[in-house]
matplotlib code that plots the C-alpha trace (Angstrom):
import matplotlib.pyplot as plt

x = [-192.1, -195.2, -195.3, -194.2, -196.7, -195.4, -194.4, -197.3, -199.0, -196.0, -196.5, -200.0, -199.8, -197.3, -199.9, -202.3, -200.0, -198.8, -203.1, -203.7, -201.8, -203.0, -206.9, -209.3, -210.8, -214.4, -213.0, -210.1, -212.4, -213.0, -209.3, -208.7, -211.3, -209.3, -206.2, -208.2, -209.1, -205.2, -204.7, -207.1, -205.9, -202.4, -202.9, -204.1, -200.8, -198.2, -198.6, -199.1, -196.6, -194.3, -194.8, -194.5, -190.9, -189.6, -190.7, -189.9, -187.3, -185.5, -187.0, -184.8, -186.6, -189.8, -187.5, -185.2, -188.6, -188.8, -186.6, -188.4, -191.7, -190.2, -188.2, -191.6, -193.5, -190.4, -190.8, -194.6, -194.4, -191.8, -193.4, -197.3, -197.1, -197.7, -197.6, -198.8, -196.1, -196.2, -193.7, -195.0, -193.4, -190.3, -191.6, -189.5, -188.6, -189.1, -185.6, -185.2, -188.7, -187.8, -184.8, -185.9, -189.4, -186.9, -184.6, -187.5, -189.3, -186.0, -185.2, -189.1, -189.1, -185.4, -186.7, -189.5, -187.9, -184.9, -186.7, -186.8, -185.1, -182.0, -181.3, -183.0, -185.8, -183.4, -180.3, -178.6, -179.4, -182.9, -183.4, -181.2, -183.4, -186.2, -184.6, -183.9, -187.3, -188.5, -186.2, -186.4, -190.1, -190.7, -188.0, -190.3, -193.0, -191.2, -189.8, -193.6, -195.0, -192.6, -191.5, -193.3, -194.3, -194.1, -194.4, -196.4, -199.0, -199.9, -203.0, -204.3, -205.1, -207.8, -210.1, -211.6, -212.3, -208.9, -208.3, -211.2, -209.9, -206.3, -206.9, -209.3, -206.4, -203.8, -206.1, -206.6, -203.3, -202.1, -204.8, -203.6, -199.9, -199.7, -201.8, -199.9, -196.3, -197.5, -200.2, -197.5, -195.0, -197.4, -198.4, -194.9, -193.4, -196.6, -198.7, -195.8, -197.5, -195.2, -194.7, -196.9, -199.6, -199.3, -199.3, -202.8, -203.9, -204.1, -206.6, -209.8]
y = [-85.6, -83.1, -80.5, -81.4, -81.0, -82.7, -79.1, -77.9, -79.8, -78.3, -74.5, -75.1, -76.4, -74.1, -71.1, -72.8, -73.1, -69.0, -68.4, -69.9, -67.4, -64.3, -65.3, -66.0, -69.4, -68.0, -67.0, -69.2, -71.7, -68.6, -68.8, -72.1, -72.5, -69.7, -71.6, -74.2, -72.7, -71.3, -75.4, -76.7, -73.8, -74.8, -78.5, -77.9, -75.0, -77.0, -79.8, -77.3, -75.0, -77.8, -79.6, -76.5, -75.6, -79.1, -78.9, -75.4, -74.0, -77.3, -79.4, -77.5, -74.1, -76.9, -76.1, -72.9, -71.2, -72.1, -69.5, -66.0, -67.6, -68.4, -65.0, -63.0, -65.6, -64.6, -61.0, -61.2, -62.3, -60.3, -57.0, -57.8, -61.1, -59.5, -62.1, -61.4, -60.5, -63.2, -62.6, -63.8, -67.5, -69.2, -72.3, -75.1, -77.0, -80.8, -81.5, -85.0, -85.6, -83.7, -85.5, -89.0, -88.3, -87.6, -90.9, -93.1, -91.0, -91.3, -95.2, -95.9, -94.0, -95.6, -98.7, -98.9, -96.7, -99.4, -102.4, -105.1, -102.6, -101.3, -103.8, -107.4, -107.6, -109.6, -107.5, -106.0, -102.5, -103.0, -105.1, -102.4, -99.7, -101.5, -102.3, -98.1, -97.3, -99.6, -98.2, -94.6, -94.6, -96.5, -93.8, -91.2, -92.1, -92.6, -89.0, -87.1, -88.9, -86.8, -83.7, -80.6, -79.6, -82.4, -82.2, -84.8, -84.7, -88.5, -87.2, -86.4, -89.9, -90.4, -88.2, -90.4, -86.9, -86.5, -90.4, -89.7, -87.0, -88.1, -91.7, -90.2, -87.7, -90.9, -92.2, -88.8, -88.6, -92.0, -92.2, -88.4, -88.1, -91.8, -90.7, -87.5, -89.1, -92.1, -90.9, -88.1, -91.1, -93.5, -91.2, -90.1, -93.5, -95.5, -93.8, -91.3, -88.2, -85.3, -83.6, -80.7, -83.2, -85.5, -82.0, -81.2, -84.7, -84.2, -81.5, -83.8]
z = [204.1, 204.1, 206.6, 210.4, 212.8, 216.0, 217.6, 217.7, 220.8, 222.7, 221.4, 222.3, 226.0, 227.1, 225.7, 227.7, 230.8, 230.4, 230.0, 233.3, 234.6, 233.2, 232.7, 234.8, 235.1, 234.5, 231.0, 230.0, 227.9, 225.6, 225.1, 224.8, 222.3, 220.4, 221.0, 219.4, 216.3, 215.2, 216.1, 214.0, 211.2, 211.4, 211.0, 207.7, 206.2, 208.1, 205.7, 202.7, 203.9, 205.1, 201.3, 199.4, 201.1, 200.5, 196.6, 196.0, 198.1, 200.1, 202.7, 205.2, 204.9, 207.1, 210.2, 209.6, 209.3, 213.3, 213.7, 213.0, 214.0, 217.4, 218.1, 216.9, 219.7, 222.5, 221.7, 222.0, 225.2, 226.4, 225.3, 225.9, 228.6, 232.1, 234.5, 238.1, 240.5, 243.4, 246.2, 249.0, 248.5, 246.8, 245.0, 244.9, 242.1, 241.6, 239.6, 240.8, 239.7, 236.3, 235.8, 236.4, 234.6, 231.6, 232.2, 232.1, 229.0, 226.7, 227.8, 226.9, 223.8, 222.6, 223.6, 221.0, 217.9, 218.5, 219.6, 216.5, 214.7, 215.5, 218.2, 218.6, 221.3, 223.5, 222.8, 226.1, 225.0, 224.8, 228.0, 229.4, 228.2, 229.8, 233.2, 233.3, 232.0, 235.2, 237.8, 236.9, 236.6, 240.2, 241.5, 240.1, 241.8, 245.2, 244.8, 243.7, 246.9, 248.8, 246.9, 248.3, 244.7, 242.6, 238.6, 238.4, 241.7, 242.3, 244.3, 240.6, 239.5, 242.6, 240.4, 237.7, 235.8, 235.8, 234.3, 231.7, 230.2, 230.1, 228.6, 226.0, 225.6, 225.0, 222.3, 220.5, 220.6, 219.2, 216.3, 215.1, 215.6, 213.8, 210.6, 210.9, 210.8, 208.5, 205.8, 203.9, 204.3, 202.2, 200.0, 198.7, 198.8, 197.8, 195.3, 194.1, 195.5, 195.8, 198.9, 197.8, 197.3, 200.0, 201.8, 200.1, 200.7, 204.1, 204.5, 205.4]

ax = plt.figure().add_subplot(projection="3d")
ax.plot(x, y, z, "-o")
ax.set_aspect("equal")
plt.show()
């Protein structure tokens, strides 16, 4: 398949976390409309780049070229990220929030890759994937509403900005990463594009 681009919402929220830390908030949307921009530029060459390696030099070179990009990104921010020192407090950190907010994220997302699939609707793994998506994701919440600094502050979705921006977000979301996972698919294995092309096809 043309170019992978699902890593790249990751690279590009932890940036923004790391910027709220060094910036000021009077000058972070300069940033983040930078950020934006190398985005918007790699969405295009990951599909070219990610097409060319898998007709020219193996499909494997898509993800062993993670490597140098990633220890050229580690060393950047070892040499030229200067965080502000903060010593006047120990924060805490949520783990039984993290780890249940993981439990319930990889029984939901089992759950539908294997649902009608894998397993039938009504198999025990999948009800049992459900039942654990259920219990883990109530014991989240129960946790947040008493952790002292919770991943996930539940005081956040009182402020209808806050719902706005993150259901508009969902949608984004869905439409893009399905066209990006399904359009090279479709056009290798239904109009006999190669991966090169399907990569080029994807520019608009």
């Amino acid at each position: 398949m043309a170019g992978d681009t699902t890593m790249q919402p990751q690279g590009l929220t932890a940036a923004s976390t790391g910027l709220t830390h060094v910036v000021p908030a009077r000058e972070r949307g300069k940033y983040m409309g930078i950020m934006g921009g190398v985005f918007a530029i790699s969405s295009v060459a990951g599909p070219l780049l990610g097409g060319w390696f898998t007709d020219i030099i193996g499909w494997r070179w898509a993800f062993w070229m993670n490597i140098p990009l990633g220890l050229l990104a580690i060393a950047s921010a070892v040499f030229f990220l200067r965080l502000p020192k903060n010593t006047s407090r120990n924060p805490s950190i949520d783990a039984a929030g993290i780890t249940l907010l993981a439990l319930a994220s990889t029984c939901l997302v089992l759950m539908t890759t294997w649902g009608g699939n894998t397993y039938d609707w009504n198999s025990p793994v999948i009800i049992g994937l459900i039942i654990g998506a259920l219990v883990a994701g109530s014991l989240f919440v129960v946790v947040e509403r008493r952790a002292a600094e919770p991943v996930m502050p539940l005081h956040l979705f009182k402020e209808r900005n806050f719902i706005l921006t993150t259901t508009v977000g969902l949608i984004i979301g869905i439409a893009m990463f399905g066209a990006l996972a399904y359009l090279p698919t479709y056009r290798q294995m239904v109009t006999g594009a190669n991966a090169t092309e399907a990569g080029l096809l994807m520019i608009p």
